[in-house]
C-alpha positions in Angstrom: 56.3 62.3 7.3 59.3 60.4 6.0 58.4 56.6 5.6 60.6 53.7 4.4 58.1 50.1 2.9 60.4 47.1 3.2 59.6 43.9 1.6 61.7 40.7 1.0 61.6 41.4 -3.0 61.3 45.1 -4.3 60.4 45.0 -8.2 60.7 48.6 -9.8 59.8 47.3 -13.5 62.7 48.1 -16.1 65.2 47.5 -13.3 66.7 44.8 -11.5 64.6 43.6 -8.7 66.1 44.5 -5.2 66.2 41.7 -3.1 65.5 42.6 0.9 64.6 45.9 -0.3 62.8 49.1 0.8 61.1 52.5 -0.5 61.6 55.6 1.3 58.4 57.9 0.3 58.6 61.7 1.8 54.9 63.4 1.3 53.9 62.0 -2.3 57.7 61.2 -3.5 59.7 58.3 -3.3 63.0 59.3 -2.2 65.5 56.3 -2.1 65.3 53.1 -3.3 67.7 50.3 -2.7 68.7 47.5 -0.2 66.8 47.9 3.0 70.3 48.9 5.4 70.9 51.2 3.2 67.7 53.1 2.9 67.3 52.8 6.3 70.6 54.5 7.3 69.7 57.1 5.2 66.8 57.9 7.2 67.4 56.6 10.6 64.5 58.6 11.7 61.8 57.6 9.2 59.2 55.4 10.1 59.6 51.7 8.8 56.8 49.5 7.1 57.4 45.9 6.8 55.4 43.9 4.1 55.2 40.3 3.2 56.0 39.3 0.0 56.7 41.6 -3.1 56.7 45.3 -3.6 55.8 46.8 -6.8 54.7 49.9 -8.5 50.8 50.8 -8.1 48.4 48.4 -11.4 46.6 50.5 -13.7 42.6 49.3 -14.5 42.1 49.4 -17.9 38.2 48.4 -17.3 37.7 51.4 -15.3 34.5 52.5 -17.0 32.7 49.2 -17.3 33.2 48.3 -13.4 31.8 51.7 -12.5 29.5 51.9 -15.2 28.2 49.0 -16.3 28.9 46.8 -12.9 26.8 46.3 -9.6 29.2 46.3 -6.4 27.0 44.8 -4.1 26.9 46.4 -0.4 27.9 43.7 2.1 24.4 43.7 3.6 22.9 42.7 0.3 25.0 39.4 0.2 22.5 37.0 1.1 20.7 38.5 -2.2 22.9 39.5 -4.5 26.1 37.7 -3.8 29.8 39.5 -3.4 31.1 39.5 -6.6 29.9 42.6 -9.2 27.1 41.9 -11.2 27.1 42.5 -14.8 25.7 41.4 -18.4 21.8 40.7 -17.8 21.9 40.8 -13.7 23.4 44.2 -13.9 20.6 45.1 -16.3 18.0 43.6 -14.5 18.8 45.7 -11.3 19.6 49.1 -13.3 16.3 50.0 -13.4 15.5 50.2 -10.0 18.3 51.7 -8.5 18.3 55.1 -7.7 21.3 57.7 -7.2 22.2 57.3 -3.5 22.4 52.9 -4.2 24.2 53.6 -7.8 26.7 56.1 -5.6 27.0 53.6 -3.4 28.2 50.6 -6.1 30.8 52.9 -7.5 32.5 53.8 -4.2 32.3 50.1 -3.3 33.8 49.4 -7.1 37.1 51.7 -6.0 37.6 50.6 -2.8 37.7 47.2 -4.3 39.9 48.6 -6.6 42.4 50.1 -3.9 42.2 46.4 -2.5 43.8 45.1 -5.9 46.5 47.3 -5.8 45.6 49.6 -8.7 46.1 53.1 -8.4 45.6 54.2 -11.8 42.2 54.1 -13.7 41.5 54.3 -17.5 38.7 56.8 -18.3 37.4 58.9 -19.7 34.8 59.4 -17.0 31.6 60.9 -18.5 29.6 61.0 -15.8 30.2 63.5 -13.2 29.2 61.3 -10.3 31.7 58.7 -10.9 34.4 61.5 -11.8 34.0 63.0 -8.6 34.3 59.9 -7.2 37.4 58.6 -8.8 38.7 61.9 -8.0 37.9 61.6 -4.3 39.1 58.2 -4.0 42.9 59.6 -4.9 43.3 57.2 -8.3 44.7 59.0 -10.9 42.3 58.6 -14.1 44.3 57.8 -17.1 43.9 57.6 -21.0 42.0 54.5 -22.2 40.1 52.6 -23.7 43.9 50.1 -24.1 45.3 49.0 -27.4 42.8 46.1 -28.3 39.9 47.4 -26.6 37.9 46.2 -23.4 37.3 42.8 -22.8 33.9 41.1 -23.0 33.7 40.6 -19.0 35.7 43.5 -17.0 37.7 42.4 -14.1 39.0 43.8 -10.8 42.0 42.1 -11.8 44.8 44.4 -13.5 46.4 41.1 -14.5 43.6 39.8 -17.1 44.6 42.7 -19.1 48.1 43.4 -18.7 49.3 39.5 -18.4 52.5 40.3 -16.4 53.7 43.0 -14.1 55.5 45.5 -16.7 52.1 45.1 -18.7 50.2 46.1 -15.6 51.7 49.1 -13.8 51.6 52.6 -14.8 55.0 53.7 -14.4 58.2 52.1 -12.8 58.9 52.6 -9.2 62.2 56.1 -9.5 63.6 58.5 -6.6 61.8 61.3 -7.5 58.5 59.6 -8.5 55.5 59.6 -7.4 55.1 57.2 -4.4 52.3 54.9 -6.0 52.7 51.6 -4.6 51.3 48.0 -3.8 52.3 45.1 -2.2 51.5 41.5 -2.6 51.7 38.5 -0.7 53.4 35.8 -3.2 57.3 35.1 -3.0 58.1 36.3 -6.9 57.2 38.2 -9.8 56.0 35.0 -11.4 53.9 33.6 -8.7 52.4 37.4 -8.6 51.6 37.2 -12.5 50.0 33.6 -11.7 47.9 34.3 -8.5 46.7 37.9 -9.5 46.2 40.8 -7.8 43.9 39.7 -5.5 46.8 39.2 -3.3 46.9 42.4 -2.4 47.9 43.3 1.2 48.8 47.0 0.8 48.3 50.0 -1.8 49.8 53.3 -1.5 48.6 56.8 -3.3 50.9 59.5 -3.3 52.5 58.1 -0.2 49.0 57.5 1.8 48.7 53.9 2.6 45.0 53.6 1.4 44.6 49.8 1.8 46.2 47.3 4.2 44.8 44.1 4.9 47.3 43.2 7.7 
């Protein structure tokens, strides 16, 4: 099904930004790209997404391994004890050894959704573990080379920001016509206020042109 995302700023990274914008994505390609009339005209019959803010192409998560790994995504109903944020360091160690496969399969689905809800569609591997490689492949990320030039950091984050610093040191590739349709979308007015405020603004993440996240 033939979809167009419009947004008041569309940033494709290495190209000018495209304000009042839009993304026409047939099956798992982007089609057009360009001013929001004209994409639209072009497909008068696609269906039409409107998002707040800033459209981008999807982060990549360089601390894939660590936040599946060596993190604790606590289940909702475990709040009251454990918090909401992943546990890691000494807490993640102290809870390691009495958790069994189903809770440890559990934390890792948890760790990607709340991936998804960052706007990252690419993961840095490699994925040793079979579990959490069937799981990433499930989820629809696409795993990637890593460890990144510099290494990990000391304290992984959900956040593709604390590694990449900016937007064209965060996303995999740029947004082209003929790419894959890998998208997010984030509620801040510019690129620099997206760089300041992180991806936790998230509102919407795309995978091959599957709108996996939306949070309004």
């Amino acid at each position: 099904m033939l979809t167009v995302h419009a947004a008041p700023l569309v940033l494709p990274v290495g190209a000018a930004g495209v304000e009042g914008g839009a993304v026409a994505v047939d099956g798992e390609r982007i089609v057009a790209l360009g001013p929001y009339d004209e994409v639209t005209a072009a497909h008068p019959t696609a269906r039409v997404r409107q998002w707040p803010g800033v459209l981008t192409p999807g982060l990549r998560q360089w601390d894939g391994v660590p936040l599946l790994t060596r993190c604790y995504h606590p289940d909702p109903r475990e709040a009251d004890e454990l918090g909401e944020q992943p546990l890691t360091g000494a807490d993640f160690a102290a809870l390691a050894g009495r958790m069994d496969e189903p809770r440890r399969a559990g934390s890792v689905r948890r760790g990607l959704q709340r991936m998804l809800r960052h706007g990252t569609t690419h993961v840095a591997g490699p994925f040793d573990d079979h579990a959490v490689r069937t799981a990433v492949a499930r989820s629809g990320l696409t795993a990637v080379a890593g460890p990144p030039p510099g290494g990990l950091l000391d304290a992984p984050d959900l956040d593709p920001f604390v590694h990449g610093g900016d937007l064209p040191g965060s996303v995999h590739d740029p947004l082209t016509v003929g790419g894959r349709a890998d998208l997010a979308v984030f509620d801040v007015p510019d690129e620099a206020a997206l760089a300041a405020a992180g991806a936790g603004t998230c509102v919407a993440t795309v995978l091959g042109g599957r709108l996996v996240h939306r949070r309004r």
